[in-house]
C-alpha positions, -999 to +999 in steps of 0.1 A: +396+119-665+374+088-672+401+069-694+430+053-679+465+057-694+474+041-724+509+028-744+491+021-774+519+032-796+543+009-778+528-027-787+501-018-815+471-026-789+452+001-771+448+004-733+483-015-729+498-004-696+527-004-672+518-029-642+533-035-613+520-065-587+526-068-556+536-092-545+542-123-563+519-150-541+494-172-550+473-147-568+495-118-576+521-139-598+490-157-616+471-122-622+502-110-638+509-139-661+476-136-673+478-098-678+512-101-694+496-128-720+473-101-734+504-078-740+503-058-709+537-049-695+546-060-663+576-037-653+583-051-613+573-076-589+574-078-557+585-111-536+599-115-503+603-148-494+620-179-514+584-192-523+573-160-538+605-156-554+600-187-575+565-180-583+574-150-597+606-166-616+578-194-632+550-173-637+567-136-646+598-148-664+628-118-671+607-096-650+626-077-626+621-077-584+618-048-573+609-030-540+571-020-536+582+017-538+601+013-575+572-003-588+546+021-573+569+049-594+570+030-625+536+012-631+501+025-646+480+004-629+495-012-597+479-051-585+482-055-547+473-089-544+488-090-504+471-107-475+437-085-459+451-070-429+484-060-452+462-039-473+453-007-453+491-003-442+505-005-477+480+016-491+482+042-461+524+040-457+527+046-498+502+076-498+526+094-468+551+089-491+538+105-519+539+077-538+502+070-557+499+094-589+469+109-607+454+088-627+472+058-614+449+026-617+452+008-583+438-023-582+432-051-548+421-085-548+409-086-515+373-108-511+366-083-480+375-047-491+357-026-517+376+009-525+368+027-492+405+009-480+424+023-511+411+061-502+446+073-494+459+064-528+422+082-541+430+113-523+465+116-544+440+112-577+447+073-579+419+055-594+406+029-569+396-005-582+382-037-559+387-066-580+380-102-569+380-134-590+360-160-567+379-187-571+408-204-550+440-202-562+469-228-565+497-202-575+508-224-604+505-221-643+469-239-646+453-215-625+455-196-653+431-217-675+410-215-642+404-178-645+385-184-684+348-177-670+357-171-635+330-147-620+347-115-604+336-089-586+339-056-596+334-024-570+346+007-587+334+044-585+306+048-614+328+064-639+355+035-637+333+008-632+340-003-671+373+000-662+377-029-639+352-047-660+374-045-683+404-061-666+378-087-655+372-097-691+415-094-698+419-120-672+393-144-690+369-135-660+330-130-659+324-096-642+292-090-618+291-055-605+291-054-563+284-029-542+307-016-514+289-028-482+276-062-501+319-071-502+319-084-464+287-106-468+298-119-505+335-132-491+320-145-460+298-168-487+331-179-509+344-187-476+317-207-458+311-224-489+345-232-501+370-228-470+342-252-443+333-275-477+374-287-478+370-290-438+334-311-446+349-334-471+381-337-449+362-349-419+342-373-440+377-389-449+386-393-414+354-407-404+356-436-430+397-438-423+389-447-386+360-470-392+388-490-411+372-482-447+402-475-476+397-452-500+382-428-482+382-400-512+371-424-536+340-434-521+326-402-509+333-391-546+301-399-567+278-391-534+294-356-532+297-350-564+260-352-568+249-337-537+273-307-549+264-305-584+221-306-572+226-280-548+247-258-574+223-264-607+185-268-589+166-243-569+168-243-535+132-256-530+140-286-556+174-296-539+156-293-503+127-320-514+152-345-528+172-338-494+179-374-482+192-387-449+179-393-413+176-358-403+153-350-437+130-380-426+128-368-391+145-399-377+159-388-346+171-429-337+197-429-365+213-393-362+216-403-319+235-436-334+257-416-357+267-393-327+273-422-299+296-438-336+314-407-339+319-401-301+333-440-304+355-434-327+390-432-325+423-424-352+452-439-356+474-425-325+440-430-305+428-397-304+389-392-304+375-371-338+357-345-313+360-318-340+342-342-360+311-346-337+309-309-328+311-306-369+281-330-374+261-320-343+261-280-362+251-293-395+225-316-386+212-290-361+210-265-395+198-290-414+172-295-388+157-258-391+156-257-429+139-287-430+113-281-402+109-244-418+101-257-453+074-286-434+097-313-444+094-325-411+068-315-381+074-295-351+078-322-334+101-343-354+127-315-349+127-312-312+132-350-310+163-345-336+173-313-314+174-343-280+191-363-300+220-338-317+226-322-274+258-330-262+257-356-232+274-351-200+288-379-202+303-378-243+338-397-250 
């Protein structure tokens, strides 16, 4: 079989289907709103929890909760969008069940997995799909403008590799084809870059917050906007020769007066921002090595920034 199944005679498109999503959080009820606006039926949800419930009353409207069973029996191609470490014990529990069909699409959303974890449903003749849009998602209606040009990634045995392509270009994704053992490596990017970047931006805030400057967001705004918009658009050679700051120029005095500031600092219940300084002293120690191993700086320049980024005895 290389074609999934279809209910073209039921709403005048071809490749309509059945779907079922489970469950209804942050990405599940949003994938299923967008599936169900190209005329896919979606014939359950799943939701547990009053949050979930809601979603799916907003986003799937008139579509009925069911239990993850019900929906495994009635769907064509099943979305289980659940949390990681919930994958492998769904998929396992509803294959000793007898639950996954022939020819069943099964589809995950899971960053980490490719389709090695959905090989109990493949073993009942399933159809195992890893799809991943990488982008973060709110769980509300304008994610679903979000999703137009997402890039997803697509890992999918050969034959049914234009099948999740597919469904990537239904959702108003981009799909990029990604190979099973690249999946671990390509969520760990998404979430250095995106998870650590909210963490950054957040500790800039505080930073300017306790040094009594309002309006933290609002000025960091146009700096990291450009910084983020260079180092997205230009080549990494061109972003790291307009690299600005102390640690690009070598200067070791500044980046040991930013540490004893930061180690000074205090919030508003008088709690020190140690977080903060470990943060900094990390990223300037990186920054260090990139910019000694591209001959930004000398050898030398670095080990005096390495002196000055080492945690003091006698710090706080």
């Amino acid at each position: 079989m290389t074609e999934p199944p279809t209910r073209s005679a039921r709403s005048g498109r071809p490749g309509r289907l059945d779907v079922g999503i489970i469950s209804a959080g942050r990405v599940g009820a949003v994938l299923g709103s967008a599936l169900r606006a190209v005329d896919h039926r979606i014939v359950g949800v799943h939701a547990v929890s009053e949050a979930s419930r809601e979603r799916a009353e907003m986003l799937l409207p008139a579509v009925p909760v069911l239990d993850v069973e019900e929906i495994v029996r009635r769907a064509e191609l099943v979305v289980l969008a659940v949390p990681d470490d919930a994958l492998a014990p769904l998929v396992t529990g509803l294959a000793d069940l007898n639950a996954w069909r022939t020819g069943q699409l099964v589809v995950h959303t899971s960053g980490r997995y490719g389709t090695g974890i959905l090989e109990p449903a493949r073993r009942s003749g399933a159809i195992p799909i890893a799809l991943h849009p990488a982008m973060t998602f709110s769980g509300w209606s304008v994610d679903l403008a979000r999703l137009v040009g997402c890039p997803m990634a697509v890992t999918a045995p050969p034959a049914f590799v234009p099948v999740g392509q597919a469904l990537a270009v239904e959702l108003g994704g981009e799909p990029f084809v990604l190979a099973e053992d690249a999946r671990p490596a390509y969520h760990a990017a998404l979430a250095h870059g995106a998870n650590h970047l909210v963490t950054l931006v957040d500790q800039a805030v505080r930073i300017l917050t306790a040094a009594g400057v309002e309006g933290g967001a609002a000025t960091l705004g146009p700096l990291l906007g450009a910084a983020l918009d260079r180092a997205l658009t230009e080549d990494a050679d061109s972003v790291l020769t307009g690299l600005t700051g102390p640690v690009s120029r070598g200067d070791a005095g500044t980046v040991r007066s930013h540490i004893e500031a930061l180690e000074a600092l205090r919030d508003d219940e008088g709690r020190g921002l140690e977080d903060v300084v470990d943060t900094y002293r990390a990223l300037a120690l990186a920054t260090t090595r990139r910019v000694e191993d591209t001959r930004r700086i000398t050898g030398a320049q670095a080990e005096d920034l390495r002196e000055a980024l080492a945690p003091r005895d006698d710090a706080g």
